[in-house]
Z-matrix of the N, CA and C atoms (Angstrom, degrees):
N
C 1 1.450
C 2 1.531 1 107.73
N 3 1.467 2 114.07 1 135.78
C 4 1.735 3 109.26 2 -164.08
C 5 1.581 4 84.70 3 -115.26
N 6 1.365 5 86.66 4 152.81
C 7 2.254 6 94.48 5 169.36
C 8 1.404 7 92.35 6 -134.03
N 9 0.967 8 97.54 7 126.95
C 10 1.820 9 106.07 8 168.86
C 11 1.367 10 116.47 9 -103.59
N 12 1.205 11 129.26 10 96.81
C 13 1.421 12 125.50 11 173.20
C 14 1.640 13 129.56 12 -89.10
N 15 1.618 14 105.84 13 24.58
C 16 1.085 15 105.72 14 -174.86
C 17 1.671 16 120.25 15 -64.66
N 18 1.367 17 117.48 16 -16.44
C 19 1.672 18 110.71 17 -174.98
C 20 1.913 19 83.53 18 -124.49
N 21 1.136 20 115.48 19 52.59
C 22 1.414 21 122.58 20 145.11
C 23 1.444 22 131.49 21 -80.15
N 24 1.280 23 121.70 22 134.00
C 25 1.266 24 130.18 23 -159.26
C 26 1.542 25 96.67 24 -114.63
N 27 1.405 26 110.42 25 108.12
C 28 1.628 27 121.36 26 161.40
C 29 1.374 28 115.38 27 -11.76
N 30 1.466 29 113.83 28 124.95
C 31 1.772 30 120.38 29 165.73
C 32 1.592 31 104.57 30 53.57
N 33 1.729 32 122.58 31 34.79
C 34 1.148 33 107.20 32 168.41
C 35 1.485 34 107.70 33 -136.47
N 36 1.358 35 99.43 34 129.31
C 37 2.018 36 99.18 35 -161.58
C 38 1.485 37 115.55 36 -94.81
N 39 1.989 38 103.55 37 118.65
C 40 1.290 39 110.18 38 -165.54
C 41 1.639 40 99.25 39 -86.77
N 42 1.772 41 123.04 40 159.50
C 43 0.983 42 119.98 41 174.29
C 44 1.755 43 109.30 42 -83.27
N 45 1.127 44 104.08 43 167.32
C 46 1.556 45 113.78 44 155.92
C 47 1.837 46 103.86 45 -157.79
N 48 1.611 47 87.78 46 136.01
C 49 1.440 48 117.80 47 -162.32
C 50 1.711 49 99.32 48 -143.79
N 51 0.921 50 140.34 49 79.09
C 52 1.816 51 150.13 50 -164.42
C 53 1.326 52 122.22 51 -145.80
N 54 1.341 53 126.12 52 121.42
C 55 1.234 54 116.78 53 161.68
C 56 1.810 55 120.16 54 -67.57
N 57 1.200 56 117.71 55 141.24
C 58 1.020 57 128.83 56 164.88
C 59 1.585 58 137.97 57 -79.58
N 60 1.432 59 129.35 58 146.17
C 61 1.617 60 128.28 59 161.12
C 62 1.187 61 116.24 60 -86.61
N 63 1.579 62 139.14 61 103.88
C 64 1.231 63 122.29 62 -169.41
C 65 1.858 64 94.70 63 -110.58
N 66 1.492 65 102.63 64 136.06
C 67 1.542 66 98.29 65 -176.97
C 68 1.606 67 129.47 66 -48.15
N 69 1.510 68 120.50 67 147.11
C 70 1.070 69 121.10 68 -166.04
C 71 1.950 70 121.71 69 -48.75
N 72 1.160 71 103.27 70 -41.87
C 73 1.185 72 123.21 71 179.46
C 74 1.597 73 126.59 72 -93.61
N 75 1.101 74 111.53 73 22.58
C 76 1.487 75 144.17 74 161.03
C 77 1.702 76 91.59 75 -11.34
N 78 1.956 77 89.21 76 -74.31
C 79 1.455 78 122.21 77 -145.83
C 80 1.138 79 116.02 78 -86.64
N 81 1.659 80 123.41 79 31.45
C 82 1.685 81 115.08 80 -139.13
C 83 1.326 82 97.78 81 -94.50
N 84 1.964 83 118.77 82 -25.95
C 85 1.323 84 112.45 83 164.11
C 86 1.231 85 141.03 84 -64.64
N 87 1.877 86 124.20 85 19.52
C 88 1.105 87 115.02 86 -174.52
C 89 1.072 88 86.02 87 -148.02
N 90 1.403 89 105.72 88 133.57
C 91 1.461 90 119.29 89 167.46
C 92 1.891 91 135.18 90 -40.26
N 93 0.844 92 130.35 91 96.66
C 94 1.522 93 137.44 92 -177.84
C 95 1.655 94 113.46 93 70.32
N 96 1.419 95 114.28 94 35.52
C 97 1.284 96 132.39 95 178.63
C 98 1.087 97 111.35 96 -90.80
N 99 1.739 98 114.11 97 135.04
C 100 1.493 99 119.42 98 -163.36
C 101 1.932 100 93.36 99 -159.42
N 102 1.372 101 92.93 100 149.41
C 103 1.322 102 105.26 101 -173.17
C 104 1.277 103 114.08 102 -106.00
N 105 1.535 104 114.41 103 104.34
C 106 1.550 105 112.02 104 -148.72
C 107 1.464 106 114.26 105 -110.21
N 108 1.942 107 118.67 106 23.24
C 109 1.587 108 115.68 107 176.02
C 110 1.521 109 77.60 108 -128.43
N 111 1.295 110 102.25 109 155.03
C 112 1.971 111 111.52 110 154.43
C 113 1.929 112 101.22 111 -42.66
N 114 1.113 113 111.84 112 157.02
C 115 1.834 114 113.31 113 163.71
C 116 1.437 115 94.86 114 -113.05
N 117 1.319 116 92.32 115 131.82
C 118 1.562 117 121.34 116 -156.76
C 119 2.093 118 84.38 117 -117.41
N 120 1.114 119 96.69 118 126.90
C 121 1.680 120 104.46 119 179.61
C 122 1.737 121 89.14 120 -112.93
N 123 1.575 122 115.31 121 156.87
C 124 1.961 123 116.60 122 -170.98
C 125 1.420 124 96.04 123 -167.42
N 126 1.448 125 115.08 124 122.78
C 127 1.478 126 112.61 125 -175.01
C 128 1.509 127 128.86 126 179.80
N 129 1.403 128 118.72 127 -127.47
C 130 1.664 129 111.70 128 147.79
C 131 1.570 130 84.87 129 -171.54
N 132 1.497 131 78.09 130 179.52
C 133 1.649 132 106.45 131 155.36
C 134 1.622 133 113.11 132 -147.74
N 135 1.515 134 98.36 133 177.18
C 136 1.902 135 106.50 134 -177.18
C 137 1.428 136 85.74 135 -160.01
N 138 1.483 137 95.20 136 143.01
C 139 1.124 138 107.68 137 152.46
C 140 1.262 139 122.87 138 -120.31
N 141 1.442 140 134.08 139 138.15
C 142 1.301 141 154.15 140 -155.47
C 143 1.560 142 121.33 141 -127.72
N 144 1.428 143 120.30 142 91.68
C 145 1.662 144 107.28 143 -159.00
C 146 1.502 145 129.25 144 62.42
N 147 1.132 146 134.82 145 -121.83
C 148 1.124 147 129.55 146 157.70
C 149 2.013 148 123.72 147 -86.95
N 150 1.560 149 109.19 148 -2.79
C 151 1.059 150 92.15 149 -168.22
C 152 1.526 151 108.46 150 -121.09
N 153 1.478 152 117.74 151 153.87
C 154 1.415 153 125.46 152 -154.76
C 155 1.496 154 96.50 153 -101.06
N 156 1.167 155 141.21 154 129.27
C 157 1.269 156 139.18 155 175.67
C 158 1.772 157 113.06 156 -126.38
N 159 1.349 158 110.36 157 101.79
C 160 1.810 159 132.56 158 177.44
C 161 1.228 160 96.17 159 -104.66
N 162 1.846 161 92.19 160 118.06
C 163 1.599 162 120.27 161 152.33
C 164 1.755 163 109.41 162 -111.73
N 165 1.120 164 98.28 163 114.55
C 166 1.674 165 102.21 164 174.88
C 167 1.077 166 102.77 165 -138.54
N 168 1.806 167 106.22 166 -179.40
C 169 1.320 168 120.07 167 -175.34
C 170 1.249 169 94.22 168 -141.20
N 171 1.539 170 122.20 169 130.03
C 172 1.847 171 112.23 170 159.59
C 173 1.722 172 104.45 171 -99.73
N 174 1.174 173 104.69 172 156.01
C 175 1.593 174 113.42 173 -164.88
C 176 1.892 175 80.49 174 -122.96
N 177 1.520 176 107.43 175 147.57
C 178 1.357 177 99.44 176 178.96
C 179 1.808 178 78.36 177 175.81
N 180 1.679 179 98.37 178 128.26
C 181 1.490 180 139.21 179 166.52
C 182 1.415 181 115.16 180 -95.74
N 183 1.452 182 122.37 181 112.85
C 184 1.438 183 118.52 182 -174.62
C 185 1.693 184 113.92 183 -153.19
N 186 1.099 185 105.40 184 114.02
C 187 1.245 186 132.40 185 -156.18
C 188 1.890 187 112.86 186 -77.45
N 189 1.077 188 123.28 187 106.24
C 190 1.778 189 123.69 188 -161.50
C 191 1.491 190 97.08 189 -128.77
N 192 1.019 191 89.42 190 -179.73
C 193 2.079 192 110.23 191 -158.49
C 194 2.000 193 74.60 192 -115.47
N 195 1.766 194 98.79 193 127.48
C 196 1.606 195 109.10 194 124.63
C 197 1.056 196 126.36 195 -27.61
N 198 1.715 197 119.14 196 123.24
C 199 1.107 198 130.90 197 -176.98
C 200 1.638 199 123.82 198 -78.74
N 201 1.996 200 95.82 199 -8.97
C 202 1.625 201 111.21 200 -166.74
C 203 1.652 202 94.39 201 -117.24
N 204 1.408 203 101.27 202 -28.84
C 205 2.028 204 98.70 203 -165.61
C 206 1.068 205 120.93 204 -129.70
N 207 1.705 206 111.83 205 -4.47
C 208 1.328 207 119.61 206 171.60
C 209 1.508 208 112.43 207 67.14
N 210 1.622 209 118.64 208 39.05
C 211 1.210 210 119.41 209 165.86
C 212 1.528 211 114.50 210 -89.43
N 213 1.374 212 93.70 211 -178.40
C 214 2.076 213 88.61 212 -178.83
C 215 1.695 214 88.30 213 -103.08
N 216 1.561 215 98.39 214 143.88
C 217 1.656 216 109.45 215 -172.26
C 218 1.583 217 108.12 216 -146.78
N 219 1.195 218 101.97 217 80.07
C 220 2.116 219 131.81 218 -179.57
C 221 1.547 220 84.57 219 -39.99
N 222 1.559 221 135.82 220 138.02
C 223 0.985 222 148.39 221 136.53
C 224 1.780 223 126.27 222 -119.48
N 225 1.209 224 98.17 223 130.51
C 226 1.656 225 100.40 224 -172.42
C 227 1.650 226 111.43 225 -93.06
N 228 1.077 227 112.18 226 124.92
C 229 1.609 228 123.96 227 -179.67
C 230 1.467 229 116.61 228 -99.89
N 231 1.351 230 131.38 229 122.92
C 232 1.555 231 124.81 230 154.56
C 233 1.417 232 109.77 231 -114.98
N 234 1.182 233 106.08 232 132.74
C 235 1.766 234 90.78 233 -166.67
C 236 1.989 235 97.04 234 -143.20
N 237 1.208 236 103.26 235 102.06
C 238 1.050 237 117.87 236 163.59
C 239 1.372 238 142.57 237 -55.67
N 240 1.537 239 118.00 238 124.93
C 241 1.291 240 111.83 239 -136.10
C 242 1.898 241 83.05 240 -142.52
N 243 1.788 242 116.84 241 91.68
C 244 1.079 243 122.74 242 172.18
C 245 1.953 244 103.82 243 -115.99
N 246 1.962 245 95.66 244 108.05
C 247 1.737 246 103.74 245 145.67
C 248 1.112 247 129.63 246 -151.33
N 249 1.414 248 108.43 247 -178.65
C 250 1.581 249 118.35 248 -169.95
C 251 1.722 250 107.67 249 -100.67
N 252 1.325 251 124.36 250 107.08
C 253 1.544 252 110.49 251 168.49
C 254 1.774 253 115.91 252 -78.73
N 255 1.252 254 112.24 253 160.66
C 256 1.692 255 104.45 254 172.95
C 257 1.801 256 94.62 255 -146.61
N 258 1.303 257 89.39 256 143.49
C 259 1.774 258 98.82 257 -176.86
C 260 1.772 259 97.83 258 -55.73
N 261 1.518 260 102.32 259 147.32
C 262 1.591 261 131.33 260 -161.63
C 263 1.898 262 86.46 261 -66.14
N 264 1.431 263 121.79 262 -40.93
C 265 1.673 264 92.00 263 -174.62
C 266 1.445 265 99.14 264 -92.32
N 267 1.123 266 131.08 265 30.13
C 268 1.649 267 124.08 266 145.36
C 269 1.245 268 132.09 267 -89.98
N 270 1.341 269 105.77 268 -3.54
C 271 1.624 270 139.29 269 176.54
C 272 1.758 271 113.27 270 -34.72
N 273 1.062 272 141.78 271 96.62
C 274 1.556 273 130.76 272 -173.62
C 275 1.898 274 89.40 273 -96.81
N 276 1.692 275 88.65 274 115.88
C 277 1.602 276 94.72 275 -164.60
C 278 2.206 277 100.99 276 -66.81
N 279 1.397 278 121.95 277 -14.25
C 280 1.223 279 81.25 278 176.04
C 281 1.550 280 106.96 279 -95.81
N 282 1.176 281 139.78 280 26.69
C 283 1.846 282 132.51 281 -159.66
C 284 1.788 283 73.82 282 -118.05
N 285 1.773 284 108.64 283 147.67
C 286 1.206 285 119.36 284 170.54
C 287 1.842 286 91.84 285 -100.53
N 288 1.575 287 114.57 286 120.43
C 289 1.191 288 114.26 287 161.71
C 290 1.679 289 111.44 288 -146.96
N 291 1.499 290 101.18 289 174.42
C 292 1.396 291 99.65 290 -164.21
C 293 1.631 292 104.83 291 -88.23
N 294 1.284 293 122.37 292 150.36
C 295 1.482 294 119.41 293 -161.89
C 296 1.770 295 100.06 294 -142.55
N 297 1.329 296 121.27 295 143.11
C 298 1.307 297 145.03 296 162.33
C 299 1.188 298 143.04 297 -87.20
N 300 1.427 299 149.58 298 106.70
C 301 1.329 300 126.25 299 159.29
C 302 1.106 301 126.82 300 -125.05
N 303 1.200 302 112.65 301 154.76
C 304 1.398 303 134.09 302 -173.48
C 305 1.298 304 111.83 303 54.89
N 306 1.346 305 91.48 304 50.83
C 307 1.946 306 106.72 305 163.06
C 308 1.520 307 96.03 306 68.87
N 309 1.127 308 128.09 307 22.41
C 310 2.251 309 103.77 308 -176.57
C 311 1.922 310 78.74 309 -146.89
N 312 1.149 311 74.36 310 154.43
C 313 1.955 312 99.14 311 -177.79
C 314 1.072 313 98.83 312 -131.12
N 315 1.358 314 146.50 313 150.02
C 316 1.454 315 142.74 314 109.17
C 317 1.275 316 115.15 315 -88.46
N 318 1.747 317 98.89 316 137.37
C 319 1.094 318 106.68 317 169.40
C 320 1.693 319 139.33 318 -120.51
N 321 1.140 320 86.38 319 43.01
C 322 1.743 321 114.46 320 -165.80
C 323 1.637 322 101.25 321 -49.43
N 324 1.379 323 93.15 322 -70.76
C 325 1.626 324 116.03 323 -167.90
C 326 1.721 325 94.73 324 -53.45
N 327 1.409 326 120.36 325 -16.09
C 328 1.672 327 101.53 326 -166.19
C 329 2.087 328 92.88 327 -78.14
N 330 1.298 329 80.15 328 -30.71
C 331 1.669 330 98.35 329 -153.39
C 332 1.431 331 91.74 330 -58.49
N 333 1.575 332 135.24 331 -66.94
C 334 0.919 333 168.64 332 -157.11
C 335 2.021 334 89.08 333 -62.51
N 336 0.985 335 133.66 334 -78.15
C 337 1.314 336 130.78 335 167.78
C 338 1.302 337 133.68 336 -31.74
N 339 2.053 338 106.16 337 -41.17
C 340 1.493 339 104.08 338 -179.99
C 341 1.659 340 113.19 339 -84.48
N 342 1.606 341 106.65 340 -15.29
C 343 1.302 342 105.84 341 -174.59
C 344 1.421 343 88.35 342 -76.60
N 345 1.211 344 136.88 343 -60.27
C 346 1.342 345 110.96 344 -134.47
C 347 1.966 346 99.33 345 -90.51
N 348 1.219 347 105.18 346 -1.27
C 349 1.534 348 112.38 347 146.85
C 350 1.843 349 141.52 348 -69.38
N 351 1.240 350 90.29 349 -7.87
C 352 1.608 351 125.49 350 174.63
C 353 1.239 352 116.98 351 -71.83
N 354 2.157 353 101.29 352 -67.68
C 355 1.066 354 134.42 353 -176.49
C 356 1.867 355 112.67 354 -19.05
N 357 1.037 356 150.44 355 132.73
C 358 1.433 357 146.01 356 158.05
C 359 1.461 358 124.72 357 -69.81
N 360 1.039 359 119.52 358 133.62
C 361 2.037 360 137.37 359 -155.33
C 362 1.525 361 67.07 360 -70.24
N 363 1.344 362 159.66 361 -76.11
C 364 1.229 363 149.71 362 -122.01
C 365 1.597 364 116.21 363 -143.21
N 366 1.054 365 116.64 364 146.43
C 367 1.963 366 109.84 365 169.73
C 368 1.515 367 92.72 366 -162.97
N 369 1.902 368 73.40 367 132.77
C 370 1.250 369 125.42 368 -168.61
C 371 2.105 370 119.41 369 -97.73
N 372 0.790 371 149.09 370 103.67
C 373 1.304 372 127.94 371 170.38
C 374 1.406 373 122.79 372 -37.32
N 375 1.336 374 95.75 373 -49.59
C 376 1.906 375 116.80 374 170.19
C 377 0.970 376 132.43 375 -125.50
N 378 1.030 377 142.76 376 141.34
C 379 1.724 378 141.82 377 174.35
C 380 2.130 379 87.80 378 -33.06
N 381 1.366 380 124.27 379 -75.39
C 382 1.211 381 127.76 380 -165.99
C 383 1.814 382 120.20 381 -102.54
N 384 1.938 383 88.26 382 34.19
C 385 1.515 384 76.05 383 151.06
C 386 1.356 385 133.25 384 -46.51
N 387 1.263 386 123.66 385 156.86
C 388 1.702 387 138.68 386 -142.54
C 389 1.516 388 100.92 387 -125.45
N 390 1.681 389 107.68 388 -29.10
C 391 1.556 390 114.73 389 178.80
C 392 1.463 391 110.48 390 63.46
N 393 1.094 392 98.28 391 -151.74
C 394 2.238 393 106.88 392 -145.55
C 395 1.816 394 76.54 393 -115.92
N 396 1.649 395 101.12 394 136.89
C 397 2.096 396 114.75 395 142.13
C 398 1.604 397 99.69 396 -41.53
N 399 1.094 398 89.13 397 115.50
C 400 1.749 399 109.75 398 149.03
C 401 1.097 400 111.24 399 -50.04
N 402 1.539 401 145.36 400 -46.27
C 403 1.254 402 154.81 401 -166.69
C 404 1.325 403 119.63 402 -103.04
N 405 1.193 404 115.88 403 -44.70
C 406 2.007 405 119.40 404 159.19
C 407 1.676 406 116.12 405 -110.99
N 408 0.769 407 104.12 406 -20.38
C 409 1.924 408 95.54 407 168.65
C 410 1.555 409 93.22 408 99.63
N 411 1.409 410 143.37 409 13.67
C 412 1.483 411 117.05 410 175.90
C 413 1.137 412 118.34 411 -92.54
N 414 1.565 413 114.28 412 154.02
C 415 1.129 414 114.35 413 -155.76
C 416 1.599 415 110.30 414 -94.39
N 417 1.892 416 113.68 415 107.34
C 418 1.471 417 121.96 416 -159.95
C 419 1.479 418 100.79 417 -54.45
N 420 1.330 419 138.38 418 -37.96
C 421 1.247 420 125.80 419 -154.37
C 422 1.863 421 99.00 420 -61.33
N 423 1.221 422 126.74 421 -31.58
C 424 1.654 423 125.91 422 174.30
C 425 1.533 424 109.19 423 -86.43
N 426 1.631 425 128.52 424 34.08
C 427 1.334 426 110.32 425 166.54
C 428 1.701 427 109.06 426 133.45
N 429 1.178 428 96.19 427 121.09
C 430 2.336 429 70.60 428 161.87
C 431 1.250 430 119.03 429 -68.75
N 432 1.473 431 93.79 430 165.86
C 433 1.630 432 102.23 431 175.57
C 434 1.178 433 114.81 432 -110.67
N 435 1.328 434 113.16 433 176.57
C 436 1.799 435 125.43 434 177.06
C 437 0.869 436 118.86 435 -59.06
N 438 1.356 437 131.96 436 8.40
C 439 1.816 438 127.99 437 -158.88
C 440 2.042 439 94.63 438 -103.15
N 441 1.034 440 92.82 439 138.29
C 442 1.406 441 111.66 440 158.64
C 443 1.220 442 141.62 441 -74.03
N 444 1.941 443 107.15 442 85.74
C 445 1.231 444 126.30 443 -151.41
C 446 1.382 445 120.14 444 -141.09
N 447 1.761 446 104.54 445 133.94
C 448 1.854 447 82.94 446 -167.34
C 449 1.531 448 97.75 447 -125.41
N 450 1.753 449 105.16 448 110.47
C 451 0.967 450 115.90 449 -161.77
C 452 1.601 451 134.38 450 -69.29
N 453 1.684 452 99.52 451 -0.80
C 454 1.415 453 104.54 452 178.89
C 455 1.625 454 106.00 453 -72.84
N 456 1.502 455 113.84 454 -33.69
C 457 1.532 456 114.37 455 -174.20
C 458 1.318 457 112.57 456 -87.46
N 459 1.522 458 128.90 457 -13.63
C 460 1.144 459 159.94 458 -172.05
C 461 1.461 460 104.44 459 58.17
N 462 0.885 461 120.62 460 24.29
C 463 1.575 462 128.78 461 -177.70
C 464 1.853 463 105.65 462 -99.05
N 465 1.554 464 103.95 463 172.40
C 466 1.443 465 95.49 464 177.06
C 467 1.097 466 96.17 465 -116.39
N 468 1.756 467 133.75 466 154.46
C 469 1.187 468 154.02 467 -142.79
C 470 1.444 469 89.18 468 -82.89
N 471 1.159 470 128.55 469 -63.49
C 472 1.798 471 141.78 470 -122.93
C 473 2.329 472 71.86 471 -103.14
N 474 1.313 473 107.89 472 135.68
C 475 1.275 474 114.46 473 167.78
C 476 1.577 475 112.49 474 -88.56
N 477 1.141 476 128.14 475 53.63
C 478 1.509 477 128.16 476 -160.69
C 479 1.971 478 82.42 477 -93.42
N 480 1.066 479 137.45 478 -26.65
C 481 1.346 480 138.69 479 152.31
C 482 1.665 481 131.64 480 -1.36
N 483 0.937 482 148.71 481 58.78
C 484 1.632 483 137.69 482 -157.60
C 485 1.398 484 118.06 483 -45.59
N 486 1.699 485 107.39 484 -20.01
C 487 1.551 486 116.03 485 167.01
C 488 1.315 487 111.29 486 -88.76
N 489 1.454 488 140.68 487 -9.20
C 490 1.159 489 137.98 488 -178.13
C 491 1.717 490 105.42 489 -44.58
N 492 1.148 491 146.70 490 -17.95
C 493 1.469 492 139.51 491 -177.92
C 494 0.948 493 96.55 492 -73.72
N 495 1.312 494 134.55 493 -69.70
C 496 1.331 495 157.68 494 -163.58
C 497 1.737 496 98.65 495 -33.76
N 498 1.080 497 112.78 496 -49.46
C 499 1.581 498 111.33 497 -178.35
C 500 1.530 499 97.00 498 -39.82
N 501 1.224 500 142.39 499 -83.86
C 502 1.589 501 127.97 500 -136.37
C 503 2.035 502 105.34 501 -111.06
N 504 1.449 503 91.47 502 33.77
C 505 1.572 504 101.18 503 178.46
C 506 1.664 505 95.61 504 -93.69
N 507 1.083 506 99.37 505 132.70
C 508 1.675 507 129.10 506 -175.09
C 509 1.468 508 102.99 507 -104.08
N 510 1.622 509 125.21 508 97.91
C 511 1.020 510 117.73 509 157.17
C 512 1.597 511 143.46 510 -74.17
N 513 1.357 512 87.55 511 -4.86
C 514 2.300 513 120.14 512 -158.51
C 515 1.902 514 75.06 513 -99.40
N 516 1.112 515 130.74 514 86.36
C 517 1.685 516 121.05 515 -173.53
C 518 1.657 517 92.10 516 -100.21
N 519 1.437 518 114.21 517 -4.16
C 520 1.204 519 105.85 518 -168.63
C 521 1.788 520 135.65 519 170.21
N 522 1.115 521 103.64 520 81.74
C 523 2.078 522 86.56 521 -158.56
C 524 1.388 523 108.67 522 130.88
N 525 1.344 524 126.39 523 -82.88
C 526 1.633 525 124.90 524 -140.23
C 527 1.784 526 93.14 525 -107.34
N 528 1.056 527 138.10 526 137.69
C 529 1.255 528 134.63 527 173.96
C 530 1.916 529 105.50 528 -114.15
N 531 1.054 530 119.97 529 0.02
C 532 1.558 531 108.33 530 -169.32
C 533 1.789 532 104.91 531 -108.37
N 534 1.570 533 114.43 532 8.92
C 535 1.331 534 120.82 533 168.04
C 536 1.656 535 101.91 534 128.83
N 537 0.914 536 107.67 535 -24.57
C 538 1.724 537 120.78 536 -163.67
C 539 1.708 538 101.70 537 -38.18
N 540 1.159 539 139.44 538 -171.40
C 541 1.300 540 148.36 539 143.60
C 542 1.490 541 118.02 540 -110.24
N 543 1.084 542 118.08 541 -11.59
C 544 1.258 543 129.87 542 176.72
C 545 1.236 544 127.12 543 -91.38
N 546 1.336 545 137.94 544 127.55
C 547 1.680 546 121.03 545 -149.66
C 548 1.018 547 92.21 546 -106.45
């Protein structure tokens, strides 16, 4: 998103109200995640002496898979996006700050950073989604299923499993207790 403040008038605050293009691949770290409203950016800016000061908000609806059941789970984002630009030879080379020239900014990459800094490590349908049978795939939050399962061990009774050995294999045969192979 570009702002051009070249016929800006000192200490006077312009609106911005715009939908945005946010790149296709935004979402590439989450599985079957898609951004399903336009992102609508709403705000202002001023400029003050040499320095440009943007307060916005991007608004953005984006639709992700359960992390336990693989449902679709719409989440609404507002993600506030307050800075100060200062022309590039005002730059103090050791401070990391955001810099301008020739009166136009983009601010794609800011936009593009805070969302996917927003984003949540996990999504849930429910605080206590129930998730998918280990053994048939249905999805517990609508019911148990027919499968033969004993849920205190969370394991299934019947070893039809190809890892089922693996349960009572002792690798510690002797010696090292912190993983080592070496006793």
């Amino acid at each position: 998103m570009i702002i051009d403040f070249r016929n800006a008038v000192e200490m006077e605050m312009y609106p911005i109200d715009t939908d945005v293009k946010l790149s296709d691949d935004i979402l590439d770290g989450y599985y079957d995640a898609k951004i399903v409203s336009t992102p609508h950016v709403k705000g202002w800016y001023v400029l003050t002496d040499t320095k440009l000061t943007v307060n916005i908000t991007l608004f953005v609806d984006i639709m992700f898979k359960c992390d336990r059941c693989l449902t679709d789970v719409e989440k609404h984002f507002e993600i506030k996006v307050a800075e100060v630009f200062i022309p590039r030879q005002e730059q103090v080379d050791d401070l990391e700050e955001f810099v301008y020239d020739k009166s136009v900014i983009d601010i794609s990459d800011i936009l593009r950073e805070r969302l996917l800094l927003s984003l949540p490590m996990s999504v849930l349908c429910k605080e206590d989604c129930k998730g998918l049978c280990p053994k048939c795939g249905k999805n517990l939050n609508f019911g148990k299923c027919d499968c033969v399962f004993d849920e205190e061990v969370d394991e299934p009774i019947e070893s039809n499993n190809p890892f089922a050995i693996l349960k009572d294999f002792n690798t510690n045969a002797g010696g090292a207790n912190n993983g080592s192979t070496k006793g």
